[in-house]
C-alpha positions as CSV (number, residue, x, y, z in Angstrom):
1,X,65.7,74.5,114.1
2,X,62.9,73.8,116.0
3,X,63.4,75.2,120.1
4,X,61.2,71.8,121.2
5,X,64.0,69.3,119.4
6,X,66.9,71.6,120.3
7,X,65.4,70.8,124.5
8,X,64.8,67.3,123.9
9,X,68.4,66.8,122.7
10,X,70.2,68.5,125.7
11,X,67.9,66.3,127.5
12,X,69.0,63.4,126.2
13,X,72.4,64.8,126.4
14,X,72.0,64.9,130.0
15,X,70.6,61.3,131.0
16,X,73.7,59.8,128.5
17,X,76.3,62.2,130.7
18,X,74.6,61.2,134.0
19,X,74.9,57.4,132.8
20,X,78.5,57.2,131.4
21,X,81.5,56.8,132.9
22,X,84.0,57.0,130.2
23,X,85.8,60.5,130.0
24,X,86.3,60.8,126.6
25,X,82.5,60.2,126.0
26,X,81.6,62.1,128.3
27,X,83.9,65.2,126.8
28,X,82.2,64.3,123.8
29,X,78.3,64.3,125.3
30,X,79.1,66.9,127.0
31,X,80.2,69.1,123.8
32,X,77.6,68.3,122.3
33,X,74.9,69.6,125.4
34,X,77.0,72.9,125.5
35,X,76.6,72.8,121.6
36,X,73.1,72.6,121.7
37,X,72.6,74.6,124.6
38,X,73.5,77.6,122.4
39,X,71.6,77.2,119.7
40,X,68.8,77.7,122.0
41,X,70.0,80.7,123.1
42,X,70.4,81.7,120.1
43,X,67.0,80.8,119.3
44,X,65.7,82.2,122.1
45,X,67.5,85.3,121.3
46,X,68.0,86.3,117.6
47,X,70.5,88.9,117.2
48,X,68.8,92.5,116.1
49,X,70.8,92.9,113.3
50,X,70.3,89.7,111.6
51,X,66.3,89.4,111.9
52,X,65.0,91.9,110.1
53,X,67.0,94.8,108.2
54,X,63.6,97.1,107.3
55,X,62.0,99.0,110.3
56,X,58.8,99.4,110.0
57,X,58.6,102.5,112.3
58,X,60.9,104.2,110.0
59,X,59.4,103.3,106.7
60,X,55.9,104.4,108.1
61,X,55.7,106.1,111.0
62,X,52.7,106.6,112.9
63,X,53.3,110.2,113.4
64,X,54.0,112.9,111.4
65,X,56.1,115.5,111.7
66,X,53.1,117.8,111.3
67,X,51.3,115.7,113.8
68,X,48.4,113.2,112.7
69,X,48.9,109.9,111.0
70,X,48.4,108.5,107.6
71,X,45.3,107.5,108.0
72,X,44.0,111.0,108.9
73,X,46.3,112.4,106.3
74,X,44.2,110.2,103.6
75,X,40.8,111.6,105.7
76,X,41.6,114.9,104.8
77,X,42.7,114.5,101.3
78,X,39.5,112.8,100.9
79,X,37.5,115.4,101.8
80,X,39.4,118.0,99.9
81,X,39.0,116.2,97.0
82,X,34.8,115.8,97.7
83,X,35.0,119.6,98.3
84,X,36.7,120.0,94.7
85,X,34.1,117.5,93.3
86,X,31.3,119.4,94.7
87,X,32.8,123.0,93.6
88,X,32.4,121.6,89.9
């Protein structure tokens, strides 16, 4: 859900609780503002485990163990490859 409607509606929440004098609607108004007041927070805060199970540091890291990257990895297997070429 949206973070901007989740704010409005503890907004709203808020000027029907400030306005109502009945207790059991305002147990119920106010229920509903804690209600929505944590699905922002959860919003606002996904739990690691549930966004995202594939770490892209671990699938591809940027360093190797024998130091450089896979870019300059793929440099230098280019340019053995040119030297085989040109050895032909």
């Amino acid at each position: 859900m949206d973070k901007t409607v989740v704010r409005l509606n503890i907004e709203h929440y808020r000027k029907l609780l400030a306005a109502e004098t009945d207790e059991k609607k305002r147990e119920i108004l106010d229920r509903l503002r804690a209600e929505e007041e944590a699905k922002l927070t959860a919003l606002m805060d996904p739990p690691e485990d549930k966004t995202s199970k594939h770490d892209p540091e671990k699938a591809c890291p940027r360093t190797r163990s024998g130091g450089g990257n896979r870019f300059s990895e793929k440099i230098i297997l280019h340019q053995n490859v040119r030297t085989t070429i040109d050895s032909i």
